[in-house]
C-alpha positions in Angstrom: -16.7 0.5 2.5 -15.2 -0.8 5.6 -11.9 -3.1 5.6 -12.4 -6.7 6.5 -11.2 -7.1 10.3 -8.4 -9.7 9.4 -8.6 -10.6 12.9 -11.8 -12.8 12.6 -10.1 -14.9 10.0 -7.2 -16.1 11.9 -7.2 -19.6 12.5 -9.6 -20.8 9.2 -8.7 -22.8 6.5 -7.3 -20.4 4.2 -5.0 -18.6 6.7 -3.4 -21.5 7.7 -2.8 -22.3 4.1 -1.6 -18.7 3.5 0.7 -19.1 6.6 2.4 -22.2 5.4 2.4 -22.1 1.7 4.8 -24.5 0.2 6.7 -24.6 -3.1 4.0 -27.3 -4.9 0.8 -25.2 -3.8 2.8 -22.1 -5.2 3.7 -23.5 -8.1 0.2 -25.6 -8.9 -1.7 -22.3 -8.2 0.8 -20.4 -11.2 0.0 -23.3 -13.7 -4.1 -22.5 -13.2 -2.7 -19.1 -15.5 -2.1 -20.8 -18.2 1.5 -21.3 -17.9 4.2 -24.2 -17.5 6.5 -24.1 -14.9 10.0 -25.5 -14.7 9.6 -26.3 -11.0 12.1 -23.6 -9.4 10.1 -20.5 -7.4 11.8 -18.0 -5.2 9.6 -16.2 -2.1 10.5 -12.4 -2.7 9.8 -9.8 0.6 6.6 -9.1 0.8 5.1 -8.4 4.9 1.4 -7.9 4.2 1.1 -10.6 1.2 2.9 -13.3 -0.1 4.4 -13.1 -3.6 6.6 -15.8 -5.5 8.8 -15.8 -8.3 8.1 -18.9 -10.5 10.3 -19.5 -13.7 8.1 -20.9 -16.4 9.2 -22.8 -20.1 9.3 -20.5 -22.8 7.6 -20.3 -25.5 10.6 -19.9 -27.6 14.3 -21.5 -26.5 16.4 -18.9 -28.2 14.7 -16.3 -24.7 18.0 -16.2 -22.8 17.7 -17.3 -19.4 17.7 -14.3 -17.6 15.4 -12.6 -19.7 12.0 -11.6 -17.4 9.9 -13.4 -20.1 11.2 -16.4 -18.5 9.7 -15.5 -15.1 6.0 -14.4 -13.4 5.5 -13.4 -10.3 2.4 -14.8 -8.4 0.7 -13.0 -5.3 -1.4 -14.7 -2.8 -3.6 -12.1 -0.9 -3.7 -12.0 2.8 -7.5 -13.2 3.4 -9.8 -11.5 4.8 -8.0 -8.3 4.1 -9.6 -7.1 0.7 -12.8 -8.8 -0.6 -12.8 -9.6 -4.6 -14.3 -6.3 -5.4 -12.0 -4.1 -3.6 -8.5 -6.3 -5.0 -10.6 -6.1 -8.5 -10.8 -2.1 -8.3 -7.0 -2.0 -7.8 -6.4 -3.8 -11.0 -8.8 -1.8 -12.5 -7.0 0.9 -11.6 -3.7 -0.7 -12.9 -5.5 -1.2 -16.4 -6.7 2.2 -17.1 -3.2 3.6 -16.0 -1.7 1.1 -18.7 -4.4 2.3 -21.3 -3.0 5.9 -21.5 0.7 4.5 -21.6 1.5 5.0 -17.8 4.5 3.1 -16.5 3.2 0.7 -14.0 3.4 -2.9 -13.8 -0.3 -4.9 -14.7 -2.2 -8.3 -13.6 -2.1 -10.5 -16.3 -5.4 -11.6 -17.9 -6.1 -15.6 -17.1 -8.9 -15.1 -19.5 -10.7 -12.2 -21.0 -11.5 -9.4 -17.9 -10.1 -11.8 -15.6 -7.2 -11.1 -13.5 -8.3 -12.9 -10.3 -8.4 -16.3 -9.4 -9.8 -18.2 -6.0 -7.1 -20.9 -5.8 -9.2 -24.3 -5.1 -6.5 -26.0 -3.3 -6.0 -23.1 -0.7 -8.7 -20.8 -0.8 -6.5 -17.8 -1.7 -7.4 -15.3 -3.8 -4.3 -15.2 -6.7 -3.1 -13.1 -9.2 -0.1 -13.4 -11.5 2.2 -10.4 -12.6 5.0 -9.8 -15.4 8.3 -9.8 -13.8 10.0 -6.5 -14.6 13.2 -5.3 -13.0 13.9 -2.1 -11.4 16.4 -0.8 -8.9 15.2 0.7 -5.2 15.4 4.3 -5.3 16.8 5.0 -1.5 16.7 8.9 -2.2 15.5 10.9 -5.2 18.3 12.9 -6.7 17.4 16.5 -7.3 16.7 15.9 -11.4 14.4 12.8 -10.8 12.1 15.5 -8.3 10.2 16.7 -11.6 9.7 13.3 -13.0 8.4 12.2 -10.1 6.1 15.4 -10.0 5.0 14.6 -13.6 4.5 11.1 -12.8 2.0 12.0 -9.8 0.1 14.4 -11.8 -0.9 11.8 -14.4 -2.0 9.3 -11.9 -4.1 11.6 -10.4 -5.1 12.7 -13.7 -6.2 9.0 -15.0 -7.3 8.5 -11.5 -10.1 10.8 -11.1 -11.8 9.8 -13.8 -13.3 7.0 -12.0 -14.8 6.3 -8.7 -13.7 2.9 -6.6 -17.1 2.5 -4.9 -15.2 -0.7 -2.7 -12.2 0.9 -1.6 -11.4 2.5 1.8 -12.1 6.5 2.1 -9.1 7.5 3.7 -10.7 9.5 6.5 -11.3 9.7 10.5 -13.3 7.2 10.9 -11.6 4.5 8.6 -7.9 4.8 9.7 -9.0 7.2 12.9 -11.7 5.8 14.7 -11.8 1.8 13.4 -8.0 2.0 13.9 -8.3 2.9 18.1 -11.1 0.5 18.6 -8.9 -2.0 16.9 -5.9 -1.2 18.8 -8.1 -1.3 22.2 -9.5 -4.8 21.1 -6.7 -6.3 20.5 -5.3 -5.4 24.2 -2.3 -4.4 23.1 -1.8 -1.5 24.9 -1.0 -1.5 28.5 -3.3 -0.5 31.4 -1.2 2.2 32.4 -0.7 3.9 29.4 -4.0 3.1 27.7 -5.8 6.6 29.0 -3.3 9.1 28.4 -3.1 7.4 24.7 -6.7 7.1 24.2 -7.5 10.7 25.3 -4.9 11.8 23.0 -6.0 10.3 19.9 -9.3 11.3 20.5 -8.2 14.9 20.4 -6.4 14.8 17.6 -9.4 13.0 16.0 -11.8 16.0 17.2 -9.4 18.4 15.9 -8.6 16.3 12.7 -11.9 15.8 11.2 -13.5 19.0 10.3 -10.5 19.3 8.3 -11.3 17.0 5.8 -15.0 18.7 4.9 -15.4 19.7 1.8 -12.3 17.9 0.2 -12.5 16.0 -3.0 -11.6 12.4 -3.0 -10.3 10.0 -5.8 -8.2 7.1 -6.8 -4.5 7.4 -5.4 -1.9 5.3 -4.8 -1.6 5.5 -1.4 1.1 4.4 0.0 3.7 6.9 -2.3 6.9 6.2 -0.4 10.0 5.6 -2.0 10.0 2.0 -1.4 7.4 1.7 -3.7 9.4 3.7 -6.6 11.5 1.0 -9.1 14.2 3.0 -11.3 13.7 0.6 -14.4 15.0 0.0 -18.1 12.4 2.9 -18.8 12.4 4.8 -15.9 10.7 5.2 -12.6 7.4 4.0 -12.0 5.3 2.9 -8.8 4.7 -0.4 -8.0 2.1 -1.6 -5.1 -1.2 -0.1 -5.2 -2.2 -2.8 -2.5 -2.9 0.2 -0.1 -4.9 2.3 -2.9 -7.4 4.2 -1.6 -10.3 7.0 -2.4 -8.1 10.2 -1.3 -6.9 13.5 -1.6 -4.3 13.6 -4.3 -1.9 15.5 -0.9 -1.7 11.9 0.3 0.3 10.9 -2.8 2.7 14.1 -2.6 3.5 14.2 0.6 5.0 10.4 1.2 7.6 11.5 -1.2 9.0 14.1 0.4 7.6 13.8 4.0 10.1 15.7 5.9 9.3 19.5 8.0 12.9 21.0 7.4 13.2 23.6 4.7 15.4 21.0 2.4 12.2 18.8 2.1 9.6 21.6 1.9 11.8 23.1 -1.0 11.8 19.7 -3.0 8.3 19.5 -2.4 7.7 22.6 -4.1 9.7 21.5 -7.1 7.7 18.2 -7.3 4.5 20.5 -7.3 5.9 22.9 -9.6 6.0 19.8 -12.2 3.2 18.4 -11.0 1.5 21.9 -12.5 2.8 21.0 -15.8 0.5 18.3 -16.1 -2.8 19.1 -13.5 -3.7 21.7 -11.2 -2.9 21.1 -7.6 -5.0 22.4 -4.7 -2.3 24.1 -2.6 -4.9 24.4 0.3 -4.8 20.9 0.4 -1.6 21.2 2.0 -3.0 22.0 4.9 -3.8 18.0 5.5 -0.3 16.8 6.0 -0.2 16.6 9.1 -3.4 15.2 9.8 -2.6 12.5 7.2 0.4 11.9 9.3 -1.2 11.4 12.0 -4.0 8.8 10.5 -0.8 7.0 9.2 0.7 7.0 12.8 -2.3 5.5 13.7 -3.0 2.9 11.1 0.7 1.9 11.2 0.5 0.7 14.7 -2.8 -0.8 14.2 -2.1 -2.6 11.0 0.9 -4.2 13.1 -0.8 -5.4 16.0 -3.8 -7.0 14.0 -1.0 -9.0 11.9 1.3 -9.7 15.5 0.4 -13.4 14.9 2.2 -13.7 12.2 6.4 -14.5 13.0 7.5 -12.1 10.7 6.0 -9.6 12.0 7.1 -10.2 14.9 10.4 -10.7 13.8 10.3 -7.2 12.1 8.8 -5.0 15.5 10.0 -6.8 18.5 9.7 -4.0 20.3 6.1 -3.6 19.7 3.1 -3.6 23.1 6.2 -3.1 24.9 6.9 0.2 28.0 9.0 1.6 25.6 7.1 1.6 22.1 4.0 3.2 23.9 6.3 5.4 25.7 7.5 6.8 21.9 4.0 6.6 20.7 2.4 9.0 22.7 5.6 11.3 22.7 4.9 11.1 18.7 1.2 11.7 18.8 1.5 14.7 22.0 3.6 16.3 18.6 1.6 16.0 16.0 -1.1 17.1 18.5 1.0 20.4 18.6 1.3 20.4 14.9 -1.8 20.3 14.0 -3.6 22.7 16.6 -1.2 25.1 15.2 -2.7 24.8 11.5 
């Protein structure tokens, strides 16, 4: 299943609602869930989406006022990004990870088996969230490595017992191939620069591909970075499954601990000697790091010139289509193009 080409929807309707969302359409769309709310919302960061705090009346005064039962969080979904099946397979995800008592945060129902509504007023698709607090985890400290291994095995575990049949295969052609063509529509790279980078990628892709034969896809998170890792009241759990994909479980493992040196490969190992402790890990698998790498690479710079319309992203890379971020590009993709020849 391919992604939707947010490109074609720039300028309709729903975009220009999504790109000027005020506090009444934010707090109009919460009260379609079913609850009240007092009137006070808070925008929290959020590039790709936009998400919303909204306090909401209790059902029952004595619920102090910082208590998270006081709170929801609503998300509005980029459109034209993820169709309603693929944003429904991701909370369908989320609900059989919260069936076998896995720590991760669920959409909450509007109505039986219904987590996602098509806001009338703006188009957007919604959904609303519990609000539940964690802290950022900038680094994970050496006795947090095995819970994070655990953690990993059991989403894989609970993940490969179903097939998304909607969501991206994370492979050459969806964040290889569709991500160059995208780049080269958009124009964003220069004239001068555009065949040494283009003959480039396509060797990497050449080289990359055969790699992934014969490797065994499933649900995974897919975007396993330590941003996406809350230390909370009960723990650490993921949050974010926007970017979940049908994958090799390596994609998961090696976000965490993405580094070459020795002191990231040897943390690895602990993560996977956890991991074991729950599920088997293919250790030839391993093998795809870089190439998964590279895809990222590729989709990273991509993903940020199909959204350069939007001010904050261009707030956030002002560097990027310039001399000098093509310049570090194709320094960073000649690497991994020495990397991964050597495998």
């Amino acid at each position: 299943m391919k992604e939707e080409n947010s490109n074609s929807v720039w300028g309709n309707e729903s975009t220009q609602f999504f790109t000027s969302l005020g506090p009444d359409q934010v707090l109009k769309a919460a009260e379609l869930f079913g609850v009240k709310c007092t009137g006070r919302s808070l925008q929290l960061n959020s590039m790709e989406n936009r998400v919303y705090q909204v306090e909401i009346e209790p059902a029952d005064d004595s619920i102090p006022q910082n208590s998270p039962e006081r709170y929801r969080i609503i998300k509005f979904y980029r459109p034209g990004r993820w169709s309603f099946d693929q944003i429904n397979e991701e909370h369908i995800f989320l609900s059989d990870l919260v069936a076998e008592e896995y720590p991760v945060v669920c959409p909450i129902e509007y109505e039986p088996g219904s987590t996602i509504l098509k806001d009338p007023e703006t188009g957007l698709y919604t959904s609303m969230f519990p609000r539940i607090g964690g802290r950022n985890v900038d680094e994970l400290r050496d006795h947090q490595i095995p819970i994070v291994g655990r953690l990993l095995a059991r989403l894989h575990a609970i993940g490969g017992k179903k097939i998304s049949s909607h969501r991206l295969h994370l492979n050459c052609d969806t964040y290889g191939d569709q991500n160059l063509d995208l780049i080269l529509s958009l124009k964003v790279l220069p004239p001068n620069y555009e065949d040494t980078y283009v003959t480039l990628i396509e060797d990497l892709l050449d080289m990359i591909e055969p790699m992934f034969e014969n490797v065994e896809y499933q649900r995974v998170h897919g975007d396993c970075h330590l941003g996406n890792l809350l230390d909370g009241n009960d723990g650490l759990f993921w949050v974010d499954f926007d970017d979940m994909v049908m994958a090799p479980p390596v994609q998961d493992i090696w976000l965490v601990e993405s580094g070459r040196d020795d002191y990231s490969l040897r943390r690895r190992d602990s993560l996977l000697s956890a991991y074991e402790t729950f599920k088997a890990f293919d250790y030839d698998s391993l093998k795809l790091v870089e190439p998964l790498r590279t895809l990222r690479l590729l989709h990273f710079t991509a993903w940020i010139g199909k959204r350069y319309q939007d001010m904050s992203f261009k707030k956030a890379f002002p560097e990027y289509g310039t001399d000098g971020y093509w310049q570090d590009q194709i320094e960073t993709m000649r690497e991994q193009s020495e990397l991964v020849s050597a495998l």
